[in-house]
N, CA, C and O atoms as a printed pandas DataFrame, in Angstrom:
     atom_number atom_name residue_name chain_id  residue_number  x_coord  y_coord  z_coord
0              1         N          UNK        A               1    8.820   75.879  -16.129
1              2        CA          UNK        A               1    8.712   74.669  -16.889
2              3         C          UNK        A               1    9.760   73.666  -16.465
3              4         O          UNK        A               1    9.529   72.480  -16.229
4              5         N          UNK        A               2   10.858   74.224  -16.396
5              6        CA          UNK        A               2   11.886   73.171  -15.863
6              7         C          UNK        A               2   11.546   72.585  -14.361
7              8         O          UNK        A               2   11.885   71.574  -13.746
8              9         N          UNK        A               3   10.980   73.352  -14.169
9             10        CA          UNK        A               3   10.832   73.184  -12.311
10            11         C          UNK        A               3   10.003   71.890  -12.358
11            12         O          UNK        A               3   10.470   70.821  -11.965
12            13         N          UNK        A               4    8.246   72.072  -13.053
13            14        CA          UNK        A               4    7.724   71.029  -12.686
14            15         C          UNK        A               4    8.826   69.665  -14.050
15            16         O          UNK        A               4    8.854   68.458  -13.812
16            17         N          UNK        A               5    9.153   69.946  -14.615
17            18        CA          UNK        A               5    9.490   68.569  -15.064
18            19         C          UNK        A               5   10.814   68.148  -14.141
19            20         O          UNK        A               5   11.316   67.031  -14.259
20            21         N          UNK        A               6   11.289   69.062  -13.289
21            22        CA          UNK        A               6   12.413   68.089  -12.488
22            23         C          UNK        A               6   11.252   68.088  -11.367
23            24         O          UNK        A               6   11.773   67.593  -10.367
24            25         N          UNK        A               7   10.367   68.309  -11.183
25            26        CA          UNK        A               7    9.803   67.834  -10.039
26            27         C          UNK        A               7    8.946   66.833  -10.537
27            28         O          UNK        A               7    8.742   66.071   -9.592
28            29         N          UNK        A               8    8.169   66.334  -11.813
29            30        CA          UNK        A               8    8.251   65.217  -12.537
30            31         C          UNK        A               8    8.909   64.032  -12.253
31            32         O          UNK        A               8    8.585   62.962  -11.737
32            33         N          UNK        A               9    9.854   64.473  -12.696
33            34        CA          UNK        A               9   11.211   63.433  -12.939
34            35         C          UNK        A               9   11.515   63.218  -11.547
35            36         O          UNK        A               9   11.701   62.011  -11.393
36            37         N          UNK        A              10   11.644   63.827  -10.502
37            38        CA          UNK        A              10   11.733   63.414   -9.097
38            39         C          UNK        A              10   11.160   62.427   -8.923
39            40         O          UNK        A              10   11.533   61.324   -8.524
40            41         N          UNK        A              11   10.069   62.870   -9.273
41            42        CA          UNK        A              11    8.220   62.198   -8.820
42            43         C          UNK        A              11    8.664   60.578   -9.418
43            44         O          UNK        A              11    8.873   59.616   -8.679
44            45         N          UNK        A              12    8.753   60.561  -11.081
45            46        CA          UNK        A              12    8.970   59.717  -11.041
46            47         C          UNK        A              12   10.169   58.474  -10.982
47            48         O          UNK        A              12   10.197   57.335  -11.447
48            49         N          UNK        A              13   11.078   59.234  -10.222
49            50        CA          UNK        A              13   12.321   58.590  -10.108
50            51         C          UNK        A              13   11.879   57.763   -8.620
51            52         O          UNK        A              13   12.172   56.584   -8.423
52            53         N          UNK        A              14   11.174   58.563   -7.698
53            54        CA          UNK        A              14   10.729   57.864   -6.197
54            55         C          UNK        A              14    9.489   57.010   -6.724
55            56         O          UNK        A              14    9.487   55.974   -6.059
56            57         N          UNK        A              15    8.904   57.006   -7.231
57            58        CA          UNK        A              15    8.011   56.169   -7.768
58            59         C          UNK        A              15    8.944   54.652   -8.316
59            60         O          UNK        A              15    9.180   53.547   -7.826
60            61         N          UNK        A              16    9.180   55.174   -9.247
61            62        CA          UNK        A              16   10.606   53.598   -9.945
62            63         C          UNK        A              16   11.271   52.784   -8.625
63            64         O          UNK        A              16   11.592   51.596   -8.594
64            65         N          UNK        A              17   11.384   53.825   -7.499
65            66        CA          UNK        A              17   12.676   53.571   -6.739
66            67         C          UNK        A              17   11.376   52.803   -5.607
67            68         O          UNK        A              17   11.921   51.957   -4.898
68            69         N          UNK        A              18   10.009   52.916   -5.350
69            70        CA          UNK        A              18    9.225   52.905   -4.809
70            71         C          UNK        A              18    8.541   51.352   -5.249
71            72         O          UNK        A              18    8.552   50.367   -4.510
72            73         N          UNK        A              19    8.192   51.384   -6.071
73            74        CA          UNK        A              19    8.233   50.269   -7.143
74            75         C          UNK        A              19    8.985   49.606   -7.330
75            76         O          UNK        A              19    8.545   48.615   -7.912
76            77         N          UNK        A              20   10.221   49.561   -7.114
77            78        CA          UNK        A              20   11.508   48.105   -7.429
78            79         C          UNK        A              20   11.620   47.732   -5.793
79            80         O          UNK        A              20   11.644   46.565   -5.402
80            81         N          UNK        A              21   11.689   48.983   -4.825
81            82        CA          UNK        A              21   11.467   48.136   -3.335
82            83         C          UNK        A              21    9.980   47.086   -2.795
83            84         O          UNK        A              21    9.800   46.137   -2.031
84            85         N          UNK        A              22    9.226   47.855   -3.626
85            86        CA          UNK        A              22    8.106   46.480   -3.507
86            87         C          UNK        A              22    8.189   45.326   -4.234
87            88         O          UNK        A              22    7.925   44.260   -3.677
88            89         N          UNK        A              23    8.497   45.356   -5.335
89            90        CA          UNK        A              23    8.804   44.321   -6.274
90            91         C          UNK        A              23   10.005   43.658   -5.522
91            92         O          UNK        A              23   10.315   42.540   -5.934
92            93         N          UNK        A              24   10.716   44.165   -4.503
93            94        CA          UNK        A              24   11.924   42.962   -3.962
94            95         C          UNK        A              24   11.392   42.457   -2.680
95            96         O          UNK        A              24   11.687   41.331   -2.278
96            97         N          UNK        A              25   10.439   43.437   -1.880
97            98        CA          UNK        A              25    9.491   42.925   -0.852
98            99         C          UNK        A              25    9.022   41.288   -1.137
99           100         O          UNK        A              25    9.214   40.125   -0.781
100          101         N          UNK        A              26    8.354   42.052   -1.948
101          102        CA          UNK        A              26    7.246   40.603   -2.797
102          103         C          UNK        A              26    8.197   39.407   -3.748
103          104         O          UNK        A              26    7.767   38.355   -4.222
104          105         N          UNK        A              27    9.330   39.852   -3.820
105          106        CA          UNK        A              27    9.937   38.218   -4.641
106          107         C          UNK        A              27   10.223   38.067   -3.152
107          108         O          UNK        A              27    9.508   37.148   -2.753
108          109         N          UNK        A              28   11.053   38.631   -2.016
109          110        CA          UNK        A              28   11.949   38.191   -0.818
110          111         C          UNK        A              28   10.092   37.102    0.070
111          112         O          UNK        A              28   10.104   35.973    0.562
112          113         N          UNK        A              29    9.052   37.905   -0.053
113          114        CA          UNK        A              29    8.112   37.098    0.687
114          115         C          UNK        A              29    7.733   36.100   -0.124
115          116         O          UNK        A              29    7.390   35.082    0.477
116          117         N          UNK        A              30    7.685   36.063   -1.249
117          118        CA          UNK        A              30    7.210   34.877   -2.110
118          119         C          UNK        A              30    8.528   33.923   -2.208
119          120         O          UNK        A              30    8.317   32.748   -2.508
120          121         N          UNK        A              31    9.599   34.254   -2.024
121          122        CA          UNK        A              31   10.859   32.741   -2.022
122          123         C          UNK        A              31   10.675   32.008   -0.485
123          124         O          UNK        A              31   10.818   30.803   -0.279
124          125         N          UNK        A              32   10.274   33.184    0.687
125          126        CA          UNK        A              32    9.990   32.628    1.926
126          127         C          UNK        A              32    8.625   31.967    1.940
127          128         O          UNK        A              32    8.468   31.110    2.809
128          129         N          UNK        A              33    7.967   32.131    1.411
129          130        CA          UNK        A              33    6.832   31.082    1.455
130          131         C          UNK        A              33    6.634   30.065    0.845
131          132         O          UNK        A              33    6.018   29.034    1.113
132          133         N          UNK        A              34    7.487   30.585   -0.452
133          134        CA          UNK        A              34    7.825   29.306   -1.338
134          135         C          UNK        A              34    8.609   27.834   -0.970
135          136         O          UNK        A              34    8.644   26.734   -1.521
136          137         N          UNK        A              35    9.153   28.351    0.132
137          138        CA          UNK        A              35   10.433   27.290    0.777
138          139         C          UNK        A              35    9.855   26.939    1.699
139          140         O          UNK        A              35   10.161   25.787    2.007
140          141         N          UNK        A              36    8.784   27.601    2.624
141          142        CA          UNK        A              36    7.588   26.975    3.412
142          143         C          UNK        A              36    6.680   26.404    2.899
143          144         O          UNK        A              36    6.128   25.669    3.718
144          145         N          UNK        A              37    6.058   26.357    1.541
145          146        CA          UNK        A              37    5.462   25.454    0.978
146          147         C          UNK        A              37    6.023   24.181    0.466
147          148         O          UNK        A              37    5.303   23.184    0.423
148          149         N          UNK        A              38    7.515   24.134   -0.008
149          150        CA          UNK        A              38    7.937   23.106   -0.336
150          151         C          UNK        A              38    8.405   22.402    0.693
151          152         O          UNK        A              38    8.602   21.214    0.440
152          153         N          UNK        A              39    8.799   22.989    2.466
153          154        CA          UNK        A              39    9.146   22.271    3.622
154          155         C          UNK        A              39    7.861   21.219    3.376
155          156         O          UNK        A              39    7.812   20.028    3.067
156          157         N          UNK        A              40    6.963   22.118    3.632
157          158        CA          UNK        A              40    5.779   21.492    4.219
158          159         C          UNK        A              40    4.972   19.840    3.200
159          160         O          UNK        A              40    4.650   18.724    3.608
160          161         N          UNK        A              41    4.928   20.441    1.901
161          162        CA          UNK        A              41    4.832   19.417    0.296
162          163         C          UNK        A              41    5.866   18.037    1.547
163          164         O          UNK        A              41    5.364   17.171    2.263
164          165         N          UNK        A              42    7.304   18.363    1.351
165          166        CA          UNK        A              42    8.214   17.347    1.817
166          167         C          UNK        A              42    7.472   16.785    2.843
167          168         O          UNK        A              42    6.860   15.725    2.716
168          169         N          UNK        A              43    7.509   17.646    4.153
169          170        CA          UNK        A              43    6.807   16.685    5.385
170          171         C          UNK        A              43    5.600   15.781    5.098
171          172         O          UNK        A              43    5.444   14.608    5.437
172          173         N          UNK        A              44    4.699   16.660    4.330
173          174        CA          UNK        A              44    3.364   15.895    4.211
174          175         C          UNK        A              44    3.775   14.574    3.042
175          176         O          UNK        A              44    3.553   13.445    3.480
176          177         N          UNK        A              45    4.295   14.653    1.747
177          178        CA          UNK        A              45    4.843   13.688    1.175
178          179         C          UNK        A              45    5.476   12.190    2.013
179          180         O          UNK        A              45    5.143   11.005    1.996
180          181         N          UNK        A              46    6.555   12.992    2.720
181          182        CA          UNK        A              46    7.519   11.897    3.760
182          183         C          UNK        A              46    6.017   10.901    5.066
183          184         O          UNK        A              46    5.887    9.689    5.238
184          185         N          UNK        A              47    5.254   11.970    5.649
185          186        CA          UNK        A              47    4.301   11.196    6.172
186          187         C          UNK        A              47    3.423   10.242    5.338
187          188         O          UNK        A              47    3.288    9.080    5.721
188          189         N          UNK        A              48    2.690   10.774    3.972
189          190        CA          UNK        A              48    1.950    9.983    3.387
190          191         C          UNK        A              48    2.956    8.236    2.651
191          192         O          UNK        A              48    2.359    7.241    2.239
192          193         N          UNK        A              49    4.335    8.377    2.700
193          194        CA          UNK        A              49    4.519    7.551    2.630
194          195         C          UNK        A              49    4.862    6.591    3.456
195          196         O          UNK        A              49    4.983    5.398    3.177
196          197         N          UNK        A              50    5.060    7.242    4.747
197          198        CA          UNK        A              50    5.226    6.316    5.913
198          199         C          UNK        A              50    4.048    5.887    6.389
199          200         O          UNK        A              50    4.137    4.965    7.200
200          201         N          UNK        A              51    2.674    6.380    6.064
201          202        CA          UNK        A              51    1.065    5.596    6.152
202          203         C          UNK        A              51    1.038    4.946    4.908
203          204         O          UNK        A              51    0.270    3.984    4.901
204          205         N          UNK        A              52    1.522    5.122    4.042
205          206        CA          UNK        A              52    1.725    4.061    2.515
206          207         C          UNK        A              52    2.113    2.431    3.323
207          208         O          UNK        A              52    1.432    1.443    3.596
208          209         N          UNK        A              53    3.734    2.846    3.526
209          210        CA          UNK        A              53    4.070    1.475    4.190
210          211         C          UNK        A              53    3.824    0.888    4.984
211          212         O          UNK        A              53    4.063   -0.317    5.073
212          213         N          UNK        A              54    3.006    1.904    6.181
213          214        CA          UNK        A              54    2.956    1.112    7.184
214          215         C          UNK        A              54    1.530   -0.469    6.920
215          216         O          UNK        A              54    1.461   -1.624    7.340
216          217         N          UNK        A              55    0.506    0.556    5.865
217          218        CA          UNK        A              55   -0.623   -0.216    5.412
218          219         C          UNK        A              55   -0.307   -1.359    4.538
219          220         O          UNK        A              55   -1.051   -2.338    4.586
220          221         N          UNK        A              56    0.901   -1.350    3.596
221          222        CA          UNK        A              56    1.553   -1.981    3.095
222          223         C          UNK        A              56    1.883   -3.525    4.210
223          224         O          UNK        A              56    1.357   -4.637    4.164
224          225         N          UNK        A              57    2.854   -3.027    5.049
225          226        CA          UNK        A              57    3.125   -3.955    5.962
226          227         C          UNK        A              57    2.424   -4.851    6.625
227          228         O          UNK        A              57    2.751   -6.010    6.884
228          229         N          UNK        A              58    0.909   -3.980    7.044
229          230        CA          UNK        A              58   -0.149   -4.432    7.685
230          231         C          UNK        A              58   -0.829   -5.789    6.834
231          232         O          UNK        A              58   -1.271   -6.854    7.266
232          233         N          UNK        A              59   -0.703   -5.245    5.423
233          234        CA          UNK        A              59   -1.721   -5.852    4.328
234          235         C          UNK        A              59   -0.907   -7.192    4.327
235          236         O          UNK        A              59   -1.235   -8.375    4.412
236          237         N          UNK        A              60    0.380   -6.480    4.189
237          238        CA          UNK        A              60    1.532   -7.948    3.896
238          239         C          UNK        A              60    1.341   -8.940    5.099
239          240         O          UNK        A              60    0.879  -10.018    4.725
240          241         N          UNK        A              61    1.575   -8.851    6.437
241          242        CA          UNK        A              61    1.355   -9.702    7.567
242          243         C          UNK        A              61   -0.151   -9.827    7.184
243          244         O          UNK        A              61    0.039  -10.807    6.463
244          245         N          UNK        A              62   -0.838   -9.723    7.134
245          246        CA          UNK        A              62   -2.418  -10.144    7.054
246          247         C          UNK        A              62   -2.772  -11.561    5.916
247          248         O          UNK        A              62   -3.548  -12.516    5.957
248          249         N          UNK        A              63   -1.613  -11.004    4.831
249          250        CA          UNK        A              63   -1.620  -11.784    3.726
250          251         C          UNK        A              63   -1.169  -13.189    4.089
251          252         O          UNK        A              63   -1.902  -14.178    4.062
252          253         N          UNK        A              64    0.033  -13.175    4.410
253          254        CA          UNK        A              64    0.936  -14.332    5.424
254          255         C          UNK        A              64    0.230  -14.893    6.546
255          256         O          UNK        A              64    0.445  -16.081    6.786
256          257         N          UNK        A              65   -0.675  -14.180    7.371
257          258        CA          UNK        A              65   -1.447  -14.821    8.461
258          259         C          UNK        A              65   -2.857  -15.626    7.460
259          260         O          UNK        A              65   -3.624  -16.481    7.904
260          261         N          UNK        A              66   -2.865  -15.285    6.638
261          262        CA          UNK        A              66   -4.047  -16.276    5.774
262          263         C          UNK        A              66   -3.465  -16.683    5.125
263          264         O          UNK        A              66   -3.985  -17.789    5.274
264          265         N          UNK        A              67   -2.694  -16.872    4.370
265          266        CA          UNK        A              67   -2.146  -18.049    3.135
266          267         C          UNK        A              67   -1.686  -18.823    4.336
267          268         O          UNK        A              67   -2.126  -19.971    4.276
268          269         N          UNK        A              68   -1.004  -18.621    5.338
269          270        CA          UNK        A              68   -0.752  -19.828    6.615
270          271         C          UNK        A              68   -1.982  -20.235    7.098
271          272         O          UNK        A              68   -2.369  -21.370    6.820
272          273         N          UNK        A              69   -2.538  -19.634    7.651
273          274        CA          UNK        A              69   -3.857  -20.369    7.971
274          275         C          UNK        A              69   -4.939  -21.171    6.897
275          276         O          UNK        A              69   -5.849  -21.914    7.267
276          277         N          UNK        A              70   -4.633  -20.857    5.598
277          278        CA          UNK        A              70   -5.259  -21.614    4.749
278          279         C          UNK        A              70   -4.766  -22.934    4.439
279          280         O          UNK        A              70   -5.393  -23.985    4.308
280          281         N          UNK        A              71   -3.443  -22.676    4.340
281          282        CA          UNK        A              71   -2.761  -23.942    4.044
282          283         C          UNK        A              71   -2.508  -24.954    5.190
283          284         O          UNK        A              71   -2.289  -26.153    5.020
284          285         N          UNK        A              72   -2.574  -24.244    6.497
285          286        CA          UNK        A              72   -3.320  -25.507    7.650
286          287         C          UNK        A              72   -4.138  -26.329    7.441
287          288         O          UNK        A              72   -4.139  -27.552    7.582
288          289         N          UNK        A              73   -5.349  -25.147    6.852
289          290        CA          UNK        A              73   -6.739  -25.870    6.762
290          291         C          UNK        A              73   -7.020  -27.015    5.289
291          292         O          UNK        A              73   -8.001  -27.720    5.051
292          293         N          UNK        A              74   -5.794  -26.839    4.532
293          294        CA          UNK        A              74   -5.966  -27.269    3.258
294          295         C          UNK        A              74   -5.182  -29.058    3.491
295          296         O          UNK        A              74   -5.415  -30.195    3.082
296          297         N          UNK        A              75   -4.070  -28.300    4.490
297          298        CA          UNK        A              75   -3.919  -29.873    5.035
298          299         C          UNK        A              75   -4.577  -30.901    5.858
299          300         O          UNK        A              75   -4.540  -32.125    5.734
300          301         N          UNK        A              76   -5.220  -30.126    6.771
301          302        CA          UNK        A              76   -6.324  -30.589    7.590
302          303         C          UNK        A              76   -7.379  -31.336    6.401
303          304         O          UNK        A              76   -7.641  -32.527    6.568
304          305         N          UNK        A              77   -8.009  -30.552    5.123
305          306        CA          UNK        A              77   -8.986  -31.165    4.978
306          307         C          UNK        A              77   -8.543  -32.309    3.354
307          308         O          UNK        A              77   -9.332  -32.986    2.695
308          309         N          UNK        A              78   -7.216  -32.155    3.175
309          310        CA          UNK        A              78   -6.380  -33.213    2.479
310          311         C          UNK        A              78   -5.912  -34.641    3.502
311          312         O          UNK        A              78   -5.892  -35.803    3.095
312          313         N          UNK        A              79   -5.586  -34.212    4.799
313          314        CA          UNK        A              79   -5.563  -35.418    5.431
314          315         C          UNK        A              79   -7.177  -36.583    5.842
315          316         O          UNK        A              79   -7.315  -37.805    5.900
316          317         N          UNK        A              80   -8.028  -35.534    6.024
317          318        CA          UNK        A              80   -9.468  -35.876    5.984
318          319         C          UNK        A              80   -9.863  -36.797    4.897
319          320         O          UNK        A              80  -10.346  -37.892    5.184
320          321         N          UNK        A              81   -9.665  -36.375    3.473
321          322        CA          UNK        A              81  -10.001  -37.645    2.394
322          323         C          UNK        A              81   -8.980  -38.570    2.334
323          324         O          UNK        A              81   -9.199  -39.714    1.937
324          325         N          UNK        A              82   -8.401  -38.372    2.520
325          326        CA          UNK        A              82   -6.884  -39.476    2.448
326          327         C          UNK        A              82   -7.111  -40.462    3.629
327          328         O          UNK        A              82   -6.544  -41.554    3.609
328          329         N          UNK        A              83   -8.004  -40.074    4.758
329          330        CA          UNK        A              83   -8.402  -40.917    5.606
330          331         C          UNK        A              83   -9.531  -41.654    5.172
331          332         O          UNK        A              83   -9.579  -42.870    5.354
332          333         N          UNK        A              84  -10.510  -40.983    4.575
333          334        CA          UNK        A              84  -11.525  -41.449    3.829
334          335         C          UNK        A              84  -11.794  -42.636    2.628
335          336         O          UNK        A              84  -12.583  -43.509    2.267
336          337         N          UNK        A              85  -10.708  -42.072    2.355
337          338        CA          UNK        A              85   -9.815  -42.853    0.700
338          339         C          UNK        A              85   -9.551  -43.994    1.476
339          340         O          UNK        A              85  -10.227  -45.012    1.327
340          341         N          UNK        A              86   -8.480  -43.916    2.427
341          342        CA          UNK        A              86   -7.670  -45.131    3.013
342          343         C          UNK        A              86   -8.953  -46.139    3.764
343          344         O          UNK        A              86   -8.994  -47.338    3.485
344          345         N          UNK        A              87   -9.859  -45.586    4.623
345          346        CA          UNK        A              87  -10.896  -46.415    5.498
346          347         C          UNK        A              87  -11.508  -47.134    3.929
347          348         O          UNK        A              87  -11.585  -48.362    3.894
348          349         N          UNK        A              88  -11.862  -46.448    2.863
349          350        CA          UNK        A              88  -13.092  -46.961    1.525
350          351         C          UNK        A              88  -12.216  -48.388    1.289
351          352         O          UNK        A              88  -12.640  -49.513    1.553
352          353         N          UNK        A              89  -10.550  -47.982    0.581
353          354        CA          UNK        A              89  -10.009  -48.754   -0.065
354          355         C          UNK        A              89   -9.752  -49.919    1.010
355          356         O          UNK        A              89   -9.605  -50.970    0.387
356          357         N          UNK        A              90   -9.646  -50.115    2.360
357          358        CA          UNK        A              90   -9.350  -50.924    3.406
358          359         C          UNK        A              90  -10.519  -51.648    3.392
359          360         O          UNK        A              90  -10.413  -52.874    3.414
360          361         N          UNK        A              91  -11.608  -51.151    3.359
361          362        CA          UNK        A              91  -13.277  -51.504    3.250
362          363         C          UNK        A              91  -13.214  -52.301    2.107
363          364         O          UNK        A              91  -13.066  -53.498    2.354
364          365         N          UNK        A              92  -13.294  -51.942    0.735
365          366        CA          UNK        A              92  -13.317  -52.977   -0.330
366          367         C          UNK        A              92  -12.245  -54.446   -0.459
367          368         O          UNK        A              92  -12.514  -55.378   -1.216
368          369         N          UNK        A              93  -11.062  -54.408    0.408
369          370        CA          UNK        A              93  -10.016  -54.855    0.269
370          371         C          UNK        A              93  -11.098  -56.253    1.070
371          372         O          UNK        A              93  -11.445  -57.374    0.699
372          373         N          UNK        A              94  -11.334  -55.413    2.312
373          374        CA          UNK        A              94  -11.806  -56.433    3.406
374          375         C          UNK        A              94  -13.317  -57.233    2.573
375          376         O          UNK        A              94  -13.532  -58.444    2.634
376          377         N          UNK        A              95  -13.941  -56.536    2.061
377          378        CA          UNK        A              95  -15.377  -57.205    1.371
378          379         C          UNK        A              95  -15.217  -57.898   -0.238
379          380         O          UNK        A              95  -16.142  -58.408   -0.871
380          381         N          UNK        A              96  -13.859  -57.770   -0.674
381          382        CA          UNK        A              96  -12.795  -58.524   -2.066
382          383         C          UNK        A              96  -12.733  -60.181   -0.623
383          384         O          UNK        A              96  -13.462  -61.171   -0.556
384          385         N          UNK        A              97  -12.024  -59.927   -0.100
385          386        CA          UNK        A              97  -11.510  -61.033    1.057
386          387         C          UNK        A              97  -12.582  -61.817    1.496
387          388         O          UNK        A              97  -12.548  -63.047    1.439
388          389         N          UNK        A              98  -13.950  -60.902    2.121
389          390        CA          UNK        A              98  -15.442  -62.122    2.241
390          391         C          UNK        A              98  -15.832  -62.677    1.390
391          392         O          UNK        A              98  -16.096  -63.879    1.399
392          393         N          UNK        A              99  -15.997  -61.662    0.140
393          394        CA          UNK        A              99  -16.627  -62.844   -0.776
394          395         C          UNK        A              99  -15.681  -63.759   -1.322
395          396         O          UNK        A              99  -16.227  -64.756   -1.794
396          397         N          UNK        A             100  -14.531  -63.744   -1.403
397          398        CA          UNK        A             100  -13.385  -64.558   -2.243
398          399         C          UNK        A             100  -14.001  -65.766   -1.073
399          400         O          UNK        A             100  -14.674  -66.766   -1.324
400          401         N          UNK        A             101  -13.511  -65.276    0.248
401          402        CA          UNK        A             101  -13.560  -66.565    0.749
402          403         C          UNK        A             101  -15.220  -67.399    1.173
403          404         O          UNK        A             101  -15.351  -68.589    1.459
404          405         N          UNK        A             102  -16.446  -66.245    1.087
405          406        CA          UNK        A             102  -17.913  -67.178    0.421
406          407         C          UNK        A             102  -17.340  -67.735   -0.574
407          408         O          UNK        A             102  -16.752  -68.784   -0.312
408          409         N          UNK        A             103  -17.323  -67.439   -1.445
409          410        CA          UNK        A             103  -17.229  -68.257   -3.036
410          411         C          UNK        A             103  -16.735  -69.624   -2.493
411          412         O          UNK        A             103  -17.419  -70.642   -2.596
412          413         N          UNK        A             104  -15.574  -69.595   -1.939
413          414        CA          UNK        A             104  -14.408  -70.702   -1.403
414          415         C          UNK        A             104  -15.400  -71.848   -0.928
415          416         O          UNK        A             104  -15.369  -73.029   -1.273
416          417         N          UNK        A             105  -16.285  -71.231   -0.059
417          418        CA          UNK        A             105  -16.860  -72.144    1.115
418          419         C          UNK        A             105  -18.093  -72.404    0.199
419          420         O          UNK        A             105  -18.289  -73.610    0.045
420          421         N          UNK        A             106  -18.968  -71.604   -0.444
421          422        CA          UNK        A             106  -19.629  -72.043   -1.092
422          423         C          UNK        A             106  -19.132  -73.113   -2.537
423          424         O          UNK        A             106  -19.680  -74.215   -2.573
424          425         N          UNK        A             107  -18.520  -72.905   -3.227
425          426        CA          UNK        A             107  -17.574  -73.695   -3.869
426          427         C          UNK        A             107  -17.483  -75.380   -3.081
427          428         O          UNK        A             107  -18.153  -76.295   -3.561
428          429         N          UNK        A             108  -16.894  -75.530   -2.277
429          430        CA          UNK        A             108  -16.709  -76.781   -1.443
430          431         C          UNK        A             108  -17.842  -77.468   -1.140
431          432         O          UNK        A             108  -17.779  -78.496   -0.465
């Protein structure tokens, strides 16, 4: 009786002892993969934000190449009526001036 319970108790002392070396296997491989998953989280993070900015940048110069090019065109087509304006009002000035001076001649 004593025999099998120290051969029991052997049994399950290499078992315990069998069992806490796997259980340190498996935390020692799970902190190493764990620290390879969080390398990797970092790299892929650090890239997705350097395609963040770079689209950022892109969007920004794109933005600046059209609000400049608009506001060319906004002067371009502000100098256009202002020419328009100026030829109309030069026009009435000049046809104020014919008839003033019909009236004149007709008058006499």
């Amino acid at each position: 009786m004593d025999y099998t319970f120290a051969l029991n108790a052997d049994q399950d002392k290499k078992m315990t002892l069998q069992r806490q070396e796997y259980e340190r296997q498996f935390i020692d491989v799970k902190k190493k993969y764990d620290l390879k998953m969080q390398k990797m989280r970092n790299e892929m993070e650090e890239a997705r934000s350097q395609i963040i900015k770079q689209a950022e940048e892109k969007k920004d110069d794109i933005i600046k190449e059209l609000t400049k090019d608009h506001f060319k065109k906004y002067q371009d087509i502000k100098a256009y009526y202002m020419d328009i304006t100026t030829n109309n009002i030069n026009t009435i000035k000049k046809l104020k001036n014919e008839i003033s001076q019909f009236q004149k001649c007709n008058n006499d």
